[in-house]
N, C-alpha and C positions, 0 to 999 in steps of 0.2 A: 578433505574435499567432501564437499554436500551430494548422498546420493537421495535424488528425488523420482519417484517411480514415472516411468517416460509416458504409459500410459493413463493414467490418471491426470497425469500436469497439463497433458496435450487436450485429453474432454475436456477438464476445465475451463481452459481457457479457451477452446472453442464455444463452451457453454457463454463464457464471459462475455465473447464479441457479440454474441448471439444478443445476449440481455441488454446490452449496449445500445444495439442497433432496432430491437425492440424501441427502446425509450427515445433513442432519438427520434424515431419517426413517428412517436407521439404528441413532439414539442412543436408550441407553436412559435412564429417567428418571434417574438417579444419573450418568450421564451430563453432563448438562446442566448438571449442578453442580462440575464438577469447574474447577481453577483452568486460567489458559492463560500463554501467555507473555507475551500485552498487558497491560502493567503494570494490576494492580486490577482485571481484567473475567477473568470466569469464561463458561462458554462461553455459555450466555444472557444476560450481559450483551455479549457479542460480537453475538449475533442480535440483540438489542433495537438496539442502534446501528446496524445494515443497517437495519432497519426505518426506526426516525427518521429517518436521512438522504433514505432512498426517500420518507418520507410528506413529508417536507418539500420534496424536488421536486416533489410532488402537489400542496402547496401547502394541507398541512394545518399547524395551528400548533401550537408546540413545545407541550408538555402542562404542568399546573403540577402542580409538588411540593410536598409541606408538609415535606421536610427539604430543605437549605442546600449543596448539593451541591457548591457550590466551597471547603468544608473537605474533600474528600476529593482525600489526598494527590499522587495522578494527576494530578488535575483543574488545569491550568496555562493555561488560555486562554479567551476566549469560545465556542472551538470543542469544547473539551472543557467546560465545563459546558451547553452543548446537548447533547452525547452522552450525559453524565451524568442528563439528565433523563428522558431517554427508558429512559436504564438501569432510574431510579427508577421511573418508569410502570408499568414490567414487571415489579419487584420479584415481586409477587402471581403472577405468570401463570404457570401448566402447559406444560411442553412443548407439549400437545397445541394448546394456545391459542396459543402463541408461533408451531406451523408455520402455523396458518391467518393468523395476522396477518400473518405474511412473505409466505405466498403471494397473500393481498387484494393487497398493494403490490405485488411481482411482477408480475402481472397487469396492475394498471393501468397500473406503469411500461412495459411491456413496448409496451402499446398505446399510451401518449404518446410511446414513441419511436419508432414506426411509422409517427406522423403530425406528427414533425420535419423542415419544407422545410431544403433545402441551405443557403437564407439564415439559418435560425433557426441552423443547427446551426455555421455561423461568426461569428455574431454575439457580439461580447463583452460580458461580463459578471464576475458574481462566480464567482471558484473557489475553493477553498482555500490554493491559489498563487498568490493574487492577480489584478489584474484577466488575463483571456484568452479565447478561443473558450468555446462552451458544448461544442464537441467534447474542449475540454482537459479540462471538468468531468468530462465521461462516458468518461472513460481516466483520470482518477481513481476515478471509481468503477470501474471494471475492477479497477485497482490496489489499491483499499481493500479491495473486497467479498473479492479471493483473500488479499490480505495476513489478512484475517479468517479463510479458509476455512482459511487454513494453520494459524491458531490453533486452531482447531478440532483439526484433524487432530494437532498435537502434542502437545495436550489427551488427546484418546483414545486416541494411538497407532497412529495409520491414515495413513498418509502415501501420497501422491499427488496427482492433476493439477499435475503439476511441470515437462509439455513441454506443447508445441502451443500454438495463437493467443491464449490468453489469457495466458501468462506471457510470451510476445512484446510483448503490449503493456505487461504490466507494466514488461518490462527499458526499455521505451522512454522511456518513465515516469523512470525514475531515471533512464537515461543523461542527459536535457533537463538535472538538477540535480545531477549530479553537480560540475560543474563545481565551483558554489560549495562545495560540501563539502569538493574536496577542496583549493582556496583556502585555507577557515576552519580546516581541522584541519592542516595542512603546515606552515605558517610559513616555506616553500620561497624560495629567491628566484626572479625572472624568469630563465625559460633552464627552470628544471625542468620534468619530464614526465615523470606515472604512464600508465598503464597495467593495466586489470582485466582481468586475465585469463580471461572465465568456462569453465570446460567441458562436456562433457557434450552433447545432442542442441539445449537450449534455449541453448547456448553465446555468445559473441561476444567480442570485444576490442573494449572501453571505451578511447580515450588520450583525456588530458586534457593541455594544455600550459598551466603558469604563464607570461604575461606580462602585468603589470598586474592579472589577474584570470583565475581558475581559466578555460579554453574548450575544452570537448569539440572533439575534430577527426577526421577521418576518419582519418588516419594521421598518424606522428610519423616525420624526415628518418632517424633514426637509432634506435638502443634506447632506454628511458625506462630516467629516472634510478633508477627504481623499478618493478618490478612487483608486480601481488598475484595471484595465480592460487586462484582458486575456485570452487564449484558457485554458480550460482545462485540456489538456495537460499538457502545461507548467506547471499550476496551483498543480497538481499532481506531476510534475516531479521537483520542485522546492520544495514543500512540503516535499516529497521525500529525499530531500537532495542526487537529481541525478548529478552527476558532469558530467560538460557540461550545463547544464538547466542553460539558460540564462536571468539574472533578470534583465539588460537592455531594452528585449525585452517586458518587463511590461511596459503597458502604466498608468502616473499619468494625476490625474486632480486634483483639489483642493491644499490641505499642500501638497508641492512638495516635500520636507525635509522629512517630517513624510513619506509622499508614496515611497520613494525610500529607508529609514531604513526599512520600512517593508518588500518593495522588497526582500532586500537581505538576511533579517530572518525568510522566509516562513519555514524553515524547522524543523521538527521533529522527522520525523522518521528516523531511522539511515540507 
């Protein structure tokens, strides 16, 4: 089980709704329609899915739609035609009705996470990774709600909150799974080991060593068979599986073969 510190995860993502709700109330209505890099969601269908997820930790239930939301092309799991519905819910709605609905749920989340004991908050459960803590839950939500904001921001063309506590937990986030990615896209034998390079203020070095199975490690004896050196951003938005995020712009050193298959199989999350 994933222990995630209760106090850091919870600024965070207070931090996160914060920057959120910043941005939205700088968009203008043409705005909110414009397309993003999350495959099929435009940037209110980006907020309606923070919404549902938030209303559904509240322990409201998914809403129903009179259209069939799992023919839409995206839509690949049980996880996305829940998002899908809540999309559909919103279909109708105003900017102006979309920030109040975010911020109703903000709010309440904000106060159920205020009154999370230490036991609740390591207690396992359902995540989206599967069974783990309900701390892992809520550093996925960290990770989801900015992977959204970023959407946003590429949307409009306003780029930022790209350093400081909440893209830290982000990178933490992927660091946990990188492993098996980078197992499934390598084809490496045992003995190899990458290396992510990231730079920049929000920086770190990722190694990963193949034996048996992809394992994140604090350090590697020697240089990895492969590095990839990039912004975290990309790193994210590549991971992401954001169309547009561009895996050329990854720099190789070492196995140039092996670092540019990796390149192009960062991704996981849908």
């Amino acid at each position: 089980m994933t222990h995630v510190d209760q106090a850091r995860c919870c600024a965070a993502l207070a931090e996160e709704f914060g920057a959120i709700d910043d941005l939205l109330a700088s968009l203008t209505a043409e705005q909110w329609s414009l397309g993003t890099p999350c495959p099929g969601w435009d940037v209110k269908a980006n907020v309606a899915h923070i919404i549902g997820t938030e209303a559904m930790l509240l322990g409201e239930p998914t809403p129903t739609v009179d259209i069939e939301v799992s023919t839409r092309e995206h839509v690949r799991n049980d996880i996305g035609r829940f998002n899908e519905a809540w999309v559909a819910h919103f279909a109708g709605a105003t900017p102006e009705q979309m920030l109040g609905e975010y911020r109703a749920r903000v709010a309440a989340r904000l106060e159920a996470l205020a009154a999370i004991t230490p036991e609740q908050w390591e207690a396992e459960g359902f995540t989206p990774r599967g069974q783990d803590t309900h701390g892992r839950f809520m550093r996925l939500r960290v990770m989801d709600c900015w992977m959204h904001e970023q959407d946003i921001r590429e949307a409009v063309g306003r780029s930022g909150h790209d350093t400081g506590p909440v893209i830290e937990l982000v990178l933490d986030e992927f660091q946990q799974t990188i492993g098996d990615v980078i197992e499934n896209g390598s084809g490496a034998p045992d003995g190899t080991s990458v290396t992510i390079a990231l730079t920049g203020p929000a920086g770190r070095d990722i190694h990963v060593r193949l034996e048996g199975r992809g394992t994140v490690v604090d350090s590697l004896a020697g240089p990895a068979t492969t590095t990839l050196t990039l912004t975290p951003l990309l790193f994210t938005r590549l991971v992401g599986g954001r169309s547009g995020a561009d895996s050329s712009a990854v720099v190789v050193s070492g196995d140039q073969a092996l670092g540019r298959q990796l390149a192009e199989r960062l991704g996981f999350t849908p």
